[in-house]
C-alpha positions as CSV (number, residue, x, y, z in Angstrom):
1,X,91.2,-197.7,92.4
2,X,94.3,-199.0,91.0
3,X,97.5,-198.8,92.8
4,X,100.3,-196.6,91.6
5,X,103.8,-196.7,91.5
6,X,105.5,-194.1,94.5
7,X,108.0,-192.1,93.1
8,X,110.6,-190.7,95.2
9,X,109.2,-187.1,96.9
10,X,106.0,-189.9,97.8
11,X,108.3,-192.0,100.3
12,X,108.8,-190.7,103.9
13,X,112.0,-189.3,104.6
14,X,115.1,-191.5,105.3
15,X,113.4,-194.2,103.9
16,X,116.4,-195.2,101.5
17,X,118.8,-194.5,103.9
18,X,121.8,-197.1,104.5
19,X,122.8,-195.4,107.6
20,X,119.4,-195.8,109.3
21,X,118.1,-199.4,110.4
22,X,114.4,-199.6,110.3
23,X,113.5,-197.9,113.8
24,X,115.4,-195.1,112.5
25,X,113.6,-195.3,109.3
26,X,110.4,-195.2,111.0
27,X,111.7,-192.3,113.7
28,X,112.7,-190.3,110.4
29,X,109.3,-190.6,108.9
30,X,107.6,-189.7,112.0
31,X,109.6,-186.4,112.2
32,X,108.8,-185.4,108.1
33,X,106.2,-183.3,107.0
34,X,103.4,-184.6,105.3
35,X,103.1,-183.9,102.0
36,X,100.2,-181.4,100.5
37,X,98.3,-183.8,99.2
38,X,97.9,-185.4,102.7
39,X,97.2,-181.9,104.2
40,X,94.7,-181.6,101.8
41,X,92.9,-184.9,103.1
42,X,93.3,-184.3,106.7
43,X,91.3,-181.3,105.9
44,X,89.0,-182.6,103.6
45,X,88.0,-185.6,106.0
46,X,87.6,-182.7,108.6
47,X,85.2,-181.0,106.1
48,X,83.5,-184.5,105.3
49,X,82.4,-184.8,109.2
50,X,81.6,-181.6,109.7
51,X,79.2,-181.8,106.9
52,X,77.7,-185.0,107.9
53,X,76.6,-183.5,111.7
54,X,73.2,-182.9,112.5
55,X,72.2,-179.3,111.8
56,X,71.5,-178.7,116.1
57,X,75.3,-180.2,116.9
58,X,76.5,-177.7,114.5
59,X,74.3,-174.6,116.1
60,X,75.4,-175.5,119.4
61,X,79.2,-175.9,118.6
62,X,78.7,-172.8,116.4
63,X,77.5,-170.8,119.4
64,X,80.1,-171.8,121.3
65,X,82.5,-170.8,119.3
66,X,81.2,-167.0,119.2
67,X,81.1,-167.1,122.8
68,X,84.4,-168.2,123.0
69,X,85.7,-165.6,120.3
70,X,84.2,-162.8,122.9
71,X,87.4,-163.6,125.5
72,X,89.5,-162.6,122.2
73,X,88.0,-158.8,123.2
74,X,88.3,-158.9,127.0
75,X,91.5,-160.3,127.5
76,X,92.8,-157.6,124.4
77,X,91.1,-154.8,126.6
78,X,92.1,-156.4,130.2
79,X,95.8,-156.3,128.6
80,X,95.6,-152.6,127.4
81,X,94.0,-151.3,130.5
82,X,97.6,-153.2,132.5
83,X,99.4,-150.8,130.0
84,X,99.7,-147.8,128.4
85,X,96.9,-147.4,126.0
86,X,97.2,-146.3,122.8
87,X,93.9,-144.3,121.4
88,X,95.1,-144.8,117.4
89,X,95.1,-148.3,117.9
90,X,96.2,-151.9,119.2
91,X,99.2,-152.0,121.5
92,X,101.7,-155.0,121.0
93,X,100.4,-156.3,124.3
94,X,97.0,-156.1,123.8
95,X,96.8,-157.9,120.5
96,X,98.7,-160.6,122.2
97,X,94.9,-161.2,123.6
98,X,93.4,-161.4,120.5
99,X,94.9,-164.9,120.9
100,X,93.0,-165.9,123.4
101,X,89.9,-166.8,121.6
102,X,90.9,-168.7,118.3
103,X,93.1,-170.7,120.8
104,X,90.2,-172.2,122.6
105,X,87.8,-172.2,119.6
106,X,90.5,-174.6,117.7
107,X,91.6,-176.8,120.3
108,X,88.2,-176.9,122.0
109,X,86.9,-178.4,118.1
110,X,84.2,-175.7,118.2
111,X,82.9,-174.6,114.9
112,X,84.1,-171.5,113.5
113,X,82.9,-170.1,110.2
114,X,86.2,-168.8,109.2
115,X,87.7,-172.2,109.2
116,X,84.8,-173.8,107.6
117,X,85.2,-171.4,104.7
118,X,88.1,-173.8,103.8
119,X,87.3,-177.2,105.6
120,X,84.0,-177.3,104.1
121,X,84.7,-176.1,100.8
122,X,87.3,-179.4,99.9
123,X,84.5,-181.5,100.2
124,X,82.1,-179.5,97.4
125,X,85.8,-179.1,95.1
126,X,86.1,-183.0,95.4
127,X,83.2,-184.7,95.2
128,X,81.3,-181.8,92.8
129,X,77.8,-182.1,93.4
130,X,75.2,-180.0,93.8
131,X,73.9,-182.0,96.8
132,X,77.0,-181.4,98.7
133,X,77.2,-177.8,98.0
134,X,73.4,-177.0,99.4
135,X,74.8,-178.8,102.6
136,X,77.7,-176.6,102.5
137,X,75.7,-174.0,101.7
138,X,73.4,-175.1,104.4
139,X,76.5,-175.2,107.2
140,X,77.7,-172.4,106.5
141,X,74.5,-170.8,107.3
142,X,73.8,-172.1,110.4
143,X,77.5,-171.2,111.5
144,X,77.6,-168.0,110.7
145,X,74.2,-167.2,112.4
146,X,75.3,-169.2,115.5
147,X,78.5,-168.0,115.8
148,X,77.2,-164.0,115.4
149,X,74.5,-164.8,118.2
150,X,77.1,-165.5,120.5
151,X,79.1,-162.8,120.0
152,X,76.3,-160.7,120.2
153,X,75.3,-162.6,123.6
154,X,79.3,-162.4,125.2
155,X,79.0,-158.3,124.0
156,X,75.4,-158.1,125.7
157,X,77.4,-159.8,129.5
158,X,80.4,-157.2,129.0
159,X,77.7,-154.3,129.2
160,X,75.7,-155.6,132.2
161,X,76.5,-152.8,135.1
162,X,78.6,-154.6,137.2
163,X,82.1,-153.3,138.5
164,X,84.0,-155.6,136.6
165,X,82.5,-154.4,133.6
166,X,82.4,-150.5,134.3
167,X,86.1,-150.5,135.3
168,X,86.8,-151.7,131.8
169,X,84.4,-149.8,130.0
170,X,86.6,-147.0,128.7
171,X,88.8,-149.6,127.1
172,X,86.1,-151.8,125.5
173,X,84.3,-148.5,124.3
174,X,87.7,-147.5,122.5
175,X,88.0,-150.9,121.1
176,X,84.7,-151.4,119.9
177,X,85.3,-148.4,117.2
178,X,88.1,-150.3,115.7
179,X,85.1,-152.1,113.1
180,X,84.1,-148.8,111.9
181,X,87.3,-147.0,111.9
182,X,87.9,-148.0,107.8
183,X,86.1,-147.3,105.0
184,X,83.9,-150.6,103.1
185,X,86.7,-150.8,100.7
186,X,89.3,-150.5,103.3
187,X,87.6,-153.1,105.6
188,X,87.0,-155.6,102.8
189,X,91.0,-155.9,102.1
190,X,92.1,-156.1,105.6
191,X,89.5,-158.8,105.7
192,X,90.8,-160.5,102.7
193,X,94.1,-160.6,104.3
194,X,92.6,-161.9,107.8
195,X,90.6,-164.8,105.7
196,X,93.3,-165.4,104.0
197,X,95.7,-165.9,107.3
198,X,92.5,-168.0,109.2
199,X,92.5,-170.2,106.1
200,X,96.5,-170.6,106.2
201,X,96.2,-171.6,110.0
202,X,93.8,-174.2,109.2
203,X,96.2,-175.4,106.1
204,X,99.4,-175.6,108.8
205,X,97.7,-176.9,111.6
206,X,97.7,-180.9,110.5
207,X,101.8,-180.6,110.0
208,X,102.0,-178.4,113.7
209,X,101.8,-181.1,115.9
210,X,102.9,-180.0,118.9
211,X,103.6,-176.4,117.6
212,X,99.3,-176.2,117.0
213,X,99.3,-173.4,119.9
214,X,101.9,-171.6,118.5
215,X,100.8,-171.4,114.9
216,X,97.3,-170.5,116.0
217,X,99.1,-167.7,118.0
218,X,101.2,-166.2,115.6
219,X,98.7,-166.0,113.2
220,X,96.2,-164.2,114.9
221,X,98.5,-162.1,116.3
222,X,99.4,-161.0,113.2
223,X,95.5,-160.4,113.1
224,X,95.6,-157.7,115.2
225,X,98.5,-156.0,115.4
226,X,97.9,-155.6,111.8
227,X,94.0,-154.2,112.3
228,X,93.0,-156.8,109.9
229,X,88.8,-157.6,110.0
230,X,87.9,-160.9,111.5
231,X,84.1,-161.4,111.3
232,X,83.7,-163.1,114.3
233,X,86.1,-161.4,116.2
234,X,85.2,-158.2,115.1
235,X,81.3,-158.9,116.0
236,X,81.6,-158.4,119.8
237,X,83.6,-155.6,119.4
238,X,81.2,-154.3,117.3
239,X,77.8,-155.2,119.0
240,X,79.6,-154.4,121.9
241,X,79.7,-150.4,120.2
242,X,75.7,-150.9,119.2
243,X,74.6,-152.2,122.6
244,X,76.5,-149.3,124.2
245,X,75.1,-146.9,121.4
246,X,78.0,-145.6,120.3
247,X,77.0,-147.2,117.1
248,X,73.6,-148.2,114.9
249,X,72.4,-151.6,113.9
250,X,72.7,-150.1,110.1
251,X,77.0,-149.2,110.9
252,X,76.9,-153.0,112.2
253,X,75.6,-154.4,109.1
254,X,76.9,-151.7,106.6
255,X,80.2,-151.0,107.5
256,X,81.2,-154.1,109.5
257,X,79.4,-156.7,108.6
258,X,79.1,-156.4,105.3
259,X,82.6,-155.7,104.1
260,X,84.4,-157.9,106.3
261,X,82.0,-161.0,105.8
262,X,83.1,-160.6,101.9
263,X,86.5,-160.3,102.3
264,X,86.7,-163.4,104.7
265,X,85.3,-165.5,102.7
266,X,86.8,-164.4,99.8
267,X,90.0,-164.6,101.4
268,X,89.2,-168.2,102.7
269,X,87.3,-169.8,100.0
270,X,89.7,-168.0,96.6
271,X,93.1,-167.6,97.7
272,X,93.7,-170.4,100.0
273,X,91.2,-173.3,99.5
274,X,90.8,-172.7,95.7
275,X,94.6,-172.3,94.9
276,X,95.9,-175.0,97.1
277,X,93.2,-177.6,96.2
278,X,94.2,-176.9,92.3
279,X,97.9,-177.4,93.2
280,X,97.1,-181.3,94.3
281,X,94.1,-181.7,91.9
282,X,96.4,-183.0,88.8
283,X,97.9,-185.7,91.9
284,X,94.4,-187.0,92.9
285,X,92.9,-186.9,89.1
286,X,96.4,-189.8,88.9
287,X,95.3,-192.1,91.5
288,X,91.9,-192.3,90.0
289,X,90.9,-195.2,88.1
């Protein structure tokens, strides 16, 4: 690949400077924000090693991740039963528990299938074969199944008859209606939107830095105090209403799963990593040659 000339919005910042000597050159570039092309790299590399795993690494880390997601529900229904609960809805303080899961699923590298919606995808929009889509195809799979069993599992601990559980088991019933609580065409738009914001937090995350916590924070806060549909999320709220029969197997797959599996993805997969890979395409098609 040839080398091309950088223009100017290609050098780091301060790099022309004449007040700056070169440690402060190299202090200002540290402290810029990469560009969206690199973004789009960090992201796609991600995708490129996730797809390159063996298909038991990714069931495992996929498993873990739904178990992980299930402390999203606990510590959301530990924090409403501390306060005043509302029965139309999240509090403020709950959904600040929300949180709790997607923190330790992104930091802990744990595979989630929201994320992969977009990390995965760059890969198949860069390389275009068919090869590397059936092993998309193929991850995605295997992530979504893994990461469903474990919510299903962490749902199945929360209704074992222990006093722990029973003290909390007003809240969690109330919380596990939130999945059905919409209509299929209301749930597919609010999981749009929460696909949409997942995707995002994957796209800010390489420029956070330090901040990473933060971002992953405010997004899914956002999340829930908003009553958007997470799939993964919502899935131990949701087996948590089945395995407690206040719900059947056909409301989980009908009126949760369903809808909110196709507004994730399309949320992930059309308006974040379709749009933002065709805004840096025309740069990479440049370099090429």
């Amino acid at each position: 690949m040839a080398s091309q000339p950088k223009t100017n919005n290609e050098h780091p910042a301060g790099h022309a400077s004449p007040h700056l000597d070169d440690e402060e050159r190299d202090q200002a570039s540290a402290h810029s924000s990469p560009r969206a092309l690199v973004i789009h790299e960090i992201i796609r590399e991600e995708g490129e090693t996730a797809l390159e795993r063996k298909p038991l690494a990714l069931l495992w880390s996929a498993l873990a991740a739904g178990l992980s997601m299930g402390f999203s529900f606990l510590t959301e229904a530990v924090l409403q039963s501390k306060t005043s609960f509302d029965r139309d809805g999240t509090s403020l303080t709950g959904a600040a528990g929300y949180c709790v899961g997607f923190i330790i699923v992104v930091l802990g590298r744990q595979q989630l299938f929201t994320e992969s919606t977009l990390t995965v995808l760059l890969p198949v929009l860069t390389r275009r074969s068919l090869r590397v889509a059936a092993i998309a195809l193929r991850l995605w799979v295997i992530v979504l199944a893994a990461n469903l069993a474990g919510t299903w599992i962490f749902a199945g601990i929360l209704t074992m008859p222990t006093s722990f559980a029973q003290k909390l088991a007003p809240v969690l019933d109330q919380l596990s209606q939130a999945p059905y609580s919409s209509t299929f065409a209301s749930t597919t738009m609010k999981a749009v939107l929460a696909g949409w914001l997942i995707a995002l937090m994957v796209w800010l995350l390489p420029s956070a830095r330090s901040a990473a916590v933060l971002i992953v924070a405010v997004l899914t806060y956002v999340v829930a105090v908003c009553d958007l549909a997470h799939v993964i999320a919502g899935s131990v709220e949701a087996a948590y209403a089945v395995l407690r029969g206040h719900a059947a197997m056909p409301d989980y797959l009908l009126r949760f799963f369903a809808p909110t599996l196709l507004g994730n993805v399309v949320g992930g997969v059309a308006l974040v990593g379709l749009l933002n890979h065709a805004s840096i395409a025309p740069e990479m098609t440049g370099r090429d040659g």
